[in-house]
C-alpha positions in Angstrom: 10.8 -4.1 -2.9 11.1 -2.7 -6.8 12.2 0.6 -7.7 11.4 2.8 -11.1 12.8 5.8 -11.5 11.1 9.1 -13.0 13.3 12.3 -14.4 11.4 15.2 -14.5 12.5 17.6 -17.3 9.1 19.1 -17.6 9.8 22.7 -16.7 9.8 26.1 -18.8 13.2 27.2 -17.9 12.5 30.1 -17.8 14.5 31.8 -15.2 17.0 30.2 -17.2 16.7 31.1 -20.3 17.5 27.9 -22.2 16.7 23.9 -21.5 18.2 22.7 -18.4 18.0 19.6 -19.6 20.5 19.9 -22.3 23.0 22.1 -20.0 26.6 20.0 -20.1 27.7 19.1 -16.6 30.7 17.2 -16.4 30.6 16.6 -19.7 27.1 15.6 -19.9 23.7 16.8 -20.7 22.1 16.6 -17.2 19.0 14.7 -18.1 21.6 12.1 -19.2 23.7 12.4 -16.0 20.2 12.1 -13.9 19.3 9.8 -15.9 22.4 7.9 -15.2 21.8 8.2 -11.7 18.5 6.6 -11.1 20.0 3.5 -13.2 22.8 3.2 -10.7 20.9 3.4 -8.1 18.7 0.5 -8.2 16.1 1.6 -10.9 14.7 -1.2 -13.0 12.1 0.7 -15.5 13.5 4.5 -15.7 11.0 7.5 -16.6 11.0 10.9 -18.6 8.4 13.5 -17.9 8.3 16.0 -20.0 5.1 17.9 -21.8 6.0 16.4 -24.9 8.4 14.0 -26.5 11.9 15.9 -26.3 13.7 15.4 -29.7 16.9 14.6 -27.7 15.4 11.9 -25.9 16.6 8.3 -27.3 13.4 6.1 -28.7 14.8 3.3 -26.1 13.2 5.7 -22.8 10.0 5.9 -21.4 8.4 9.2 -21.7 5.5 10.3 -19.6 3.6 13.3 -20.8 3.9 15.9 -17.9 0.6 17.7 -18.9 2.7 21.1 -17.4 0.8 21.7 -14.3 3.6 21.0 -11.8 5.9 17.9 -11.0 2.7 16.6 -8.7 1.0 16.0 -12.5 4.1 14.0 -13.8 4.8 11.9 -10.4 0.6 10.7 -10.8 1.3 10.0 -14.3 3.9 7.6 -14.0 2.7 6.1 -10.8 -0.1 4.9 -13.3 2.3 3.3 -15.3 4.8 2.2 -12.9 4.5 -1.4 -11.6 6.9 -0.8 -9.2 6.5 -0.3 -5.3 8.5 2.6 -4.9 9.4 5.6 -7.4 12.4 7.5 -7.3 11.8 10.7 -8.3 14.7 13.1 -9.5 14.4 16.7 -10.4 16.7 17.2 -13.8 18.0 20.8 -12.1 20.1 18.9 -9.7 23.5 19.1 -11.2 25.4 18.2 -8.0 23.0 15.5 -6.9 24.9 12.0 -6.1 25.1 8.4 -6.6 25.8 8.3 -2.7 22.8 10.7 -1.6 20.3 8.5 -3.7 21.7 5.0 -2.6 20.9 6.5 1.2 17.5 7.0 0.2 16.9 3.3 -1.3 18.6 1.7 1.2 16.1 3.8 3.8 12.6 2.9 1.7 10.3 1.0 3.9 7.3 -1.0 2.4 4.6 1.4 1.7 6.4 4.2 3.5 7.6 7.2 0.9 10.5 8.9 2.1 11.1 12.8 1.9 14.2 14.5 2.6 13.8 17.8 4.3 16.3 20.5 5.1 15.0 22.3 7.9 11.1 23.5 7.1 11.5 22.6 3.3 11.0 19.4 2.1 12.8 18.0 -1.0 10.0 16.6 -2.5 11.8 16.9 -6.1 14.7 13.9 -4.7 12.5 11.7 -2.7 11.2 8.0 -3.0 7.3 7.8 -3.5 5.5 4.8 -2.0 2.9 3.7 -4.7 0.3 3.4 -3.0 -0.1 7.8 -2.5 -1.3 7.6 -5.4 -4.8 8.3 -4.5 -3.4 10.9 -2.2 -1.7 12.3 -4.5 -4.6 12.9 -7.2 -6.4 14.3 -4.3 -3.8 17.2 -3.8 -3.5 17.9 -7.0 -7.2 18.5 -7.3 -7.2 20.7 -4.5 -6.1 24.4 -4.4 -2.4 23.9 -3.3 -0.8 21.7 -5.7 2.8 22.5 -4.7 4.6 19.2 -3.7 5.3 20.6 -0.3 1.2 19.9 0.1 1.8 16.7 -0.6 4.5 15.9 1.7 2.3 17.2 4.5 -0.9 15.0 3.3 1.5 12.4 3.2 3.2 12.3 6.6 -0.2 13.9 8.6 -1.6 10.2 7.1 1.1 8.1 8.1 2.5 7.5 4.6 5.9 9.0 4.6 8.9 9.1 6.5 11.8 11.4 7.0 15.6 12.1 5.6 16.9 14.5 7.7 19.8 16.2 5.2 22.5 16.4 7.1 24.8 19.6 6.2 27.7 18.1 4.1 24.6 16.7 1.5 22.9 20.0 1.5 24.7 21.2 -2.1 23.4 18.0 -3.4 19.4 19.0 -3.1 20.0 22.7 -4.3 18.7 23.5 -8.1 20.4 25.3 -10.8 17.6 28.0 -12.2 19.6 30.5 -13.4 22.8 30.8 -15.5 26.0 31.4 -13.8 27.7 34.6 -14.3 
């Protein structure tokens, strides 16, 4: 099975107050140290969503135009240029996200089965592998009235298309988002 990999950066920031993208983590901007991630985890093409061409972003990446209607928008958009059968999607606001909580996921992907993590009632649709064939499912729910990602996860596994990650406690920190500066 092949894996691509998809970054979204395409949020306003505004809680915020400045581009999570560029925030230094560890000594790195965190679109780099994402970006890093999904190429150690298996990722052969690697993806950039963002509403327009970030100035920061190196001519050598992909960029996907995230048209700024929600991650479901950007996750469409590269499954139409993805030739891959699974996409790894990461959310750029994950500063404590890990090598070992994404190789788990890969090494759980099942042919035409996305896989969601969830902790408790919340799924982590923003760190989860996508199956490419919901695509169609996908451009469905975001032509609906709920476009949120959690919609999607319940189209998904109500048809039979996703499976499971149950986050167990000690990987919680990794699937919480940074979204406002700390004091």
């Amino acid at each position: 099975m092949t894996l691509d990999g998809l970054l979204l950066v395409g949020g306003k920031s505004r809680r915020m107050g400045t581009d999570k993208a560029q925030l230094i983590v560890e000594g790195e901007p965190l679109w780099q140290r994402g970006y890093r991630l999904l190429q150690t985890s298996g990722c052969g093409q690697r993806f950039v969503a963002a509403p327009q061409l970030p100035g920061w972003l190196p001519d050598t990446t992909d960029w996907v135009e995230d048209p700024g209607e929600g991650p479901l928008r950007a996750i469409i958009s590269t499954l139409q240029v993805s030739n891959a059968d699974h996409l790894l999607v990461l959310a750029v606001d994950l500063p404590a996200m890990s090598r070992v909580v994404l190789d788990k996921l890969v090494a759980q992907r099942r042919p035409g089965k996305s896989l969601i993590p969830q902790r408790g009632r919340w799924f982590e649709g923003l760190a989860a592998l996508y199956s490419s064939n919901i695509r169609s499912r996908a451009e469905s729910c975001a032509h609906s009235e709920d476009r949120s990602m959690q919609h999607l996860v319940r189209q998904l596994l109500g048809a039979d298309l996703a499976d499971l990650y149950h986050i167990p406690e000690e990987e919680h920190e990794a699937f919480t988002n940074w979204n406002t500066p700390v004091k």
